[in-house]
C-alpha positions, 0 to 999 in steps of 0.5 A: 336916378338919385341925386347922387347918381346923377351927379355921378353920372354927370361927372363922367360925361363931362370929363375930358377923356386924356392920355395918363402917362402913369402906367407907361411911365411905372412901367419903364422904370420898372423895366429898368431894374427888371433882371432874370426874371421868367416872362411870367414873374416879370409881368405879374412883378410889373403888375404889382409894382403898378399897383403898389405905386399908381395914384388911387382916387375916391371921388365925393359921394362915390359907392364902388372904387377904383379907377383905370387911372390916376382919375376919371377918363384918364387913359394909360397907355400900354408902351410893351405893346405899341409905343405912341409916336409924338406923331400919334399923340398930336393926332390925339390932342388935336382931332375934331372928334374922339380927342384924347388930352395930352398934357406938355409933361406928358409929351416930355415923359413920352419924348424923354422917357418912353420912346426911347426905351420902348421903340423898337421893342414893343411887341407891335415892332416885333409883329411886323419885324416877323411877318413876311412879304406877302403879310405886309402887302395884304394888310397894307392892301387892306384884305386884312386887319391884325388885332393884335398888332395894336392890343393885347388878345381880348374877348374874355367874361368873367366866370362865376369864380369871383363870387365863390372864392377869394384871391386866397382860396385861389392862391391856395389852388395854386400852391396845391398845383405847385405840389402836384408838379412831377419834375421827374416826368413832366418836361413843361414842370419848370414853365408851368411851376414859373407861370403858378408862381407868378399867378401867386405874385399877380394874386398878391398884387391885387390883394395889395391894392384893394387894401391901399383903396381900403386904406384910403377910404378909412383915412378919408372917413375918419376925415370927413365931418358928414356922419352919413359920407363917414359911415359910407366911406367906412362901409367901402373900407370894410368892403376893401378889405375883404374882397377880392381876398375872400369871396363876396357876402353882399352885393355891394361887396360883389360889385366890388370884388368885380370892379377890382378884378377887372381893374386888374385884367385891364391893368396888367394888359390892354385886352381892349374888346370886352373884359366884362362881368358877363351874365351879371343878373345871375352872378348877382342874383344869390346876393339880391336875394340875401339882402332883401331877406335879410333887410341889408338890401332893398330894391332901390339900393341895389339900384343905385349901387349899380348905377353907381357900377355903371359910371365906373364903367363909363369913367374907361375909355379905350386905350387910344391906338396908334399910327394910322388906327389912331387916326381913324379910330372913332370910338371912346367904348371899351366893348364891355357887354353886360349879359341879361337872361338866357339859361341857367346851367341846368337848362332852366330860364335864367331871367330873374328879378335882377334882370329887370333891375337891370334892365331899368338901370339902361333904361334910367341911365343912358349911358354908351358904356357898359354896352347890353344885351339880353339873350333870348331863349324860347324859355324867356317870358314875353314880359322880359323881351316886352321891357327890353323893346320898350327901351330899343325904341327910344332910340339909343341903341341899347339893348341889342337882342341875342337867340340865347339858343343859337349861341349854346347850339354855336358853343356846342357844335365847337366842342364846349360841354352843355353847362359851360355852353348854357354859361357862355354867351356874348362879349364884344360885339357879337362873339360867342364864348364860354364865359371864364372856361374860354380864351376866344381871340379875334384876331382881325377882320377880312375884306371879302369885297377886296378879295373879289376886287383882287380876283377881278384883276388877276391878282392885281391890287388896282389901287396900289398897282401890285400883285398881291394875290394868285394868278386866277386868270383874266375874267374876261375869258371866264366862260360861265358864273362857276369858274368866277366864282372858283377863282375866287375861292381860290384867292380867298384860300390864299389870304387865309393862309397867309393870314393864318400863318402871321397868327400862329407867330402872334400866338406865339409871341404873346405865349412866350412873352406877354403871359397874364398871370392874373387873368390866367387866375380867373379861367378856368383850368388855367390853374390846374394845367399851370398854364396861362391864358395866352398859352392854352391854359384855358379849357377852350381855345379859339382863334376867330376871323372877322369876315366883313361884307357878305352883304357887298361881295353878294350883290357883286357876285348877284351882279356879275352871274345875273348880267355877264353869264345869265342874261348876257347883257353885259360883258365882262370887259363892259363891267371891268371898264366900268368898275375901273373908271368908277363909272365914270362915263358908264352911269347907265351901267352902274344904274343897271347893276344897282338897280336890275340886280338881285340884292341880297336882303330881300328874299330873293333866292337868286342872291340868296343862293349866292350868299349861301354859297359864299358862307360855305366857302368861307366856312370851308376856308377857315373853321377847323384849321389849328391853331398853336394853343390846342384849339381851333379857328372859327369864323364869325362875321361883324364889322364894328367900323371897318367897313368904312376902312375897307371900303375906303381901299376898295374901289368899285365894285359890280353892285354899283357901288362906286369907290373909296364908300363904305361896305356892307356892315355885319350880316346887314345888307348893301345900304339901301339895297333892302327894300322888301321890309325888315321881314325879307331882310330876316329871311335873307340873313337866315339862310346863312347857317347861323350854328356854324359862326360864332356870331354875326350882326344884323344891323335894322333901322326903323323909323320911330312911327313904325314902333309906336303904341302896343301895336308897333310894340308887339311887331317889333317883338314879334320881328325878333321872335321870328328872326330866332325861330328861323336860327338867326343869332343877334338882332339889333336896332337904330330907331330914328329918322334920316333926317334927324340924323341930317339936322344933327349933321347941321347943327350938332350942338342941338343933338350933342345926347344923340345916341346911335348904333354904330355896329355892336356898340351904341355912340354919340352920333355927332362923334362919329366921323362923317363917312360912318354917319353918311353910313349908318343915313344911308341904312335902309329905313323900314316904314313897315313890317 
């Protein structure tokens, strides 16, 4: 990198992530004045007053503008959606790790201002005012999370829209809507004409503040005595002026164009999960192109206008949560996930020269955000998947891998059209979606190992002491591994159910009151129809549950079928005692589930069998129910960190797992239970029906020997191009040795750079709390193929 960019790129790193009252505080007083107004105008009125009154920044030698904050790392908050305790921001100020800086005038304007006009009234109160008994126990049981009890719906990519057409262009599309409105016929044609207005209103907004930066920027040129900062931040003030009003010419005016809309989208709500440019190298590549020919670009400036992009997306930590998640959240990373490869519309390889631009901007700048990936078809070169392996083995977790294949099979096996599923791909972690045609929203994850725990107890909650599941019966008198495994289907029935139906009232909660207009701008189909995103405006609607610890539930289940009703050297009873003391007294039980049980991740069918088994019934249980915006639920199954929450409410378990530890993660095996070599652990994953998820994460560690030269090189592409051909959706791997984990534990300050993969996010290792860096030691360490 340059000079500049390496200033810039310091700068980031070194500034203190604070919590900005800014936003909360705008958008308090706005409320205050706020009268009559339909939900959608309201909230595209809010977004312009913020955007007519926040701070703007420009910082010395910057080439893309615009900040979340009044400056660098400075975080707003989101007061209409979940209101911080004074509780929450000591937590935040205060904590060992993943601190957000509260100033005392912050404190004041929370105490005096905020909270008293928010409490009660954010929609996080309004969630759990609505949700019935049965909710609340499950989720304070820990069978469920709830997304949306925190943040607005997220998972959304951007499209190619911003590339062809203007704000103005698309204000013209919604005054064309506006009059093809049949007032006479159509009883939605009053909501739909208020939603096209406040698209107009939101479109305005934007355009509003590009011009203040634009402003800015002129002011400051006209200022400054160094002829080359001048005429750069004379460029910037062209480029303000023109996008996001009109459709970018330049890559330097693409970037930007993008920097503002998402600015916007994650201004006028928290949409926390991965708002991102999506398939970057193919948006930009039309400009990369121009600019060479016609001498304006080269290939070192366009580099350095992307490393530039890179800061602005590590200058915006996530929005801190609240309650309990505020103390135990443990990651800055927003989840913006920059898309390289995969196909073209026509079906065509889409690897191009930027794509490997690309990859040398995450190679040269190590940076946790924004998070990679590429997506590999058979079509690939071996040469792009070849640069990308290069970097996964040195170590910082960055790219992870995806069977660009698998991910159009998923989107058309849900319904999308073959272009828009060629033009889909990753956000998040893993999840699949078609990108700008798509709102795909996760709504939590679900703790499978709890739910056997439940049907193990009847039931029972053992932690809690309460009833919180059916009546299945007492295992004890279970007379073969098939009626085990129907009560627990049973129960898994049941949670659902009551998971769904808590969604339906969020959906329509968000629908009602918390529309987007100006994401609603930016998908397709939202326009025509004069609908918003959060209410079935897109073309697609998907409502997805996280299912966690497959992994975990299988090896419990392996467990129980192969020693209470195969083998028969153990009963029931024996088992049940011993999980309940947490083998306390029963160690040569626990060494015999851990160690004479078949594991899942080994290729061995006697668990694989029973993880094929649990995937379909899972399957069965949640894909294709409804939902309230015209589109249908799916499953996909990633962790990020929860499975160091769940497996702290979940006690132990027939694998031998002992209480309160972590889970499985992703599609991963038990930790440690993998010992047949990263090839059996492929096979093992593979036999989950990868078409019929819309994503799930393999986590791999291998030991840094193991991937060295050419010859370690090739293994480990290899590795992946066998893991695709046998229809697995995402690989991704830590290269680093347990014990330079266990030294970074020791002395942190020597390995402050560490950078891990967490789960489908990379982050410094000695930030993340000790249960998750026990966790992620604990990974089986591949020495061989």
């Amino acid at each position: 990198m340059n000079e500049r960019v390496a200033r810039l790129r310091q700068e980031s790193l070194a500034a203190a992530p604070r919590l900005s009252l800014e936003r909360a505080h705008l958008v308090t007083e706005f409320d205050r004045q706020a009268r009559g107004w339909s939900a959608p105008v309201y909230r595209a009125r809010l977004l312009q007053y913020i955007l007519e009154h926040k701070q703007l920044f420009i910082g010395p030698g910057e080439l893309i503008v615009g900040e979340r904050g009044p400056a660098p790392k400075a975080v707003p908050s989101f007061p209409e959606l979940c209101c911080h305790s004074m509780q929450d921001l000591t937590v935040l100020d205060t904590r060992e790790k993943i601190s957000y800086k509260v100033d005392d005038e912050g404190r004041r304007i929370q105490q005096d201002e905020i909270i008293p006009a928010w409490n009660g009234r954010s929609m996080r109160d309004r969630i759990f005012a609505l949700m019935e008994p049965a909710w609340k126990d499950a989720y304070e049981a820990g069978v469920f999370t709830e997304f949306m009890e925190q943040r607005a719906p997220g998972h959304t990519v951007l499209g190619d829209v911003i590339y062809h057409k203007g704000l103005l262009e698309l204000k013209a599309e919604v005054a064309e809507a506006i009059a093809r409105l049949d007032f006479l016929n159509d009883p939605q044609a009053t909501a739909r004409r208020e939603e096209l207005q406040a698209m107009a209103i939101a479109a305005d907004a934007m355009m509003g503040y590009a011009e203040r930066n634009a402003a800015l920027a002129r002011s400051m040129g006209n200022a400054e005595q160094d002829p080359v900062r001048k005429a750069e931040l004379l460029r910037i003030a062209e480029v303000c002026s023109w996008v996001p009003a009109q459709a970018p010419r330049t890559f330097q005016e693409a970037l930007q164009a993008y920097w503002f809309v998402h600015l916007g989208v994650v201004t006028e709500l928290n949409t926390w999960d991965s708002f991102c440019p999506g398939r970057l190298d193919q948006h930009l590549e039309p400009f990369y192109v121009k600019g060479l020919a016609d001498g304006t670009l080269t290939r070192e400036s366009a580099m350095e206008l992307l490393e530039c992009f890179w800061v602005k997306f590590n200058n915006q930590p996530a929005p801190p949560k609240v309650g309990v998640t505020a103390a135990e959240s443990g990651t800055y990373t927003d989840f913006a996930n920059i898309n390289m490869g995969g196909l073209r519309p026509d079906g065509s390889d889409g690897v191009n020269d930027v794509s490997y631009l690309l990859l040398d901007v995450i190679d040269d700048m190590h940076l946790l955000q924004p998070s990679s990936n590429i997506q590999l078809s058979r079509k690939s070169p071996d040469r792009f998947l070849r640069r990308a392996a290069e970097i996964i083995r040195e170590g910082w977790g960055q790219p992870s891998v995806f069977n660009a294949d698998m991910v159009v099979e998923e989107l058309l096996r849900q319904g999308k059209s073959v272009v828009d599923a060629r033009m889909g791909g990753i956000s998040g972690c893993v999840e699949t979606g078609a990108f700008g045609r798509e709102a795909y929203i996760l709504t939590g994850y679900l703790n499978l190992p709890k739910i056997l725990e439940v049907t193990l107890h009847d039931g029972l909650d053992p932690r809690i002491a309460k009833v919180i599941g059916l009546h299945t019966g007492d295992p004890r008198t279970f007379v073969g591994y098939d009626e085990l495994f129907e009560a627990f289907k049973a129960q898994l029935h049941h949670f659902v159910d009551i998971k769904v139906r808590g969604n339906n009232v969020i959906e329509r909660l968000y629908a009602e009151q918390m529309p987007a207009p100006f994401l609603s701008l930016f998908v397709e189909d939202c326009i025509a129809r004069g609908r918003d995103y959060n209410d079935g405006g897109p073309r697609y609607n998907s409502t997805y549950i996280q299912v966690t610890a497959p992994g975990s539930c299988t090896d419990s289940l392996s467990a129980l079928k192969a020693h209470v009703f195969d083998q028969k050297d153990l009963t029931m009873d024996e088992v049940l005692a011993s999980i309940d003391a947490d083998f306390v007294d029963h160690e040569r039980t626990r060494l015999l589930l851990w160690n004479r049980s078949p594991k899942y991740g080994n290729d061995d069918p006697a668990a694989d069998d029973i993880v094929a088994q649990l995937f379909d019934v899972v399957f069965d249980a949640i894909d294709g129910r409804p939902n309230t915006k015209g589109g249908t639920y799916h499953v996909n199954y990633l962790s990020t960190t929860v499975h160091v929450y769940f497996g702290s409410v979940t006690g132990a378990m027939p694998d031998g797992r002992r209480a309160w530890q972590p889970l499985s993660d992703g599609i991963s095996p038990v930790q440690g239970a993998d010992r047949q070599g990263p090839t059996a652990v492929i096979q093992s994953a593979a036999r989950m029906d990868h078409v019929r998820t819309g994503g799930t994460l393999l986590n791999q560690k291998f030991s840094p020997s193991l991937v060295e030269g050419d010859v370690g090189l090739g293994a480990l592409t290899h590795l992946i191009r066998s893991y695709f051909k046998l229809d697995g959706h995402h690989i991704q791997f830590n290269v680093v040795t347990a014990a330079t984990l266990r030294a970074a534990q020791a002395e942190p300050d020597k390995y402050r750079d560490l950078i891990v993969r967490v789960a489908g996010y990379s982050d410094y290792f000695c930030d993340l709390t000790p249960g998750l860096q026990e966790e992620i030691i604990a990974r089986t360490e591949q020495q061989s193929f």
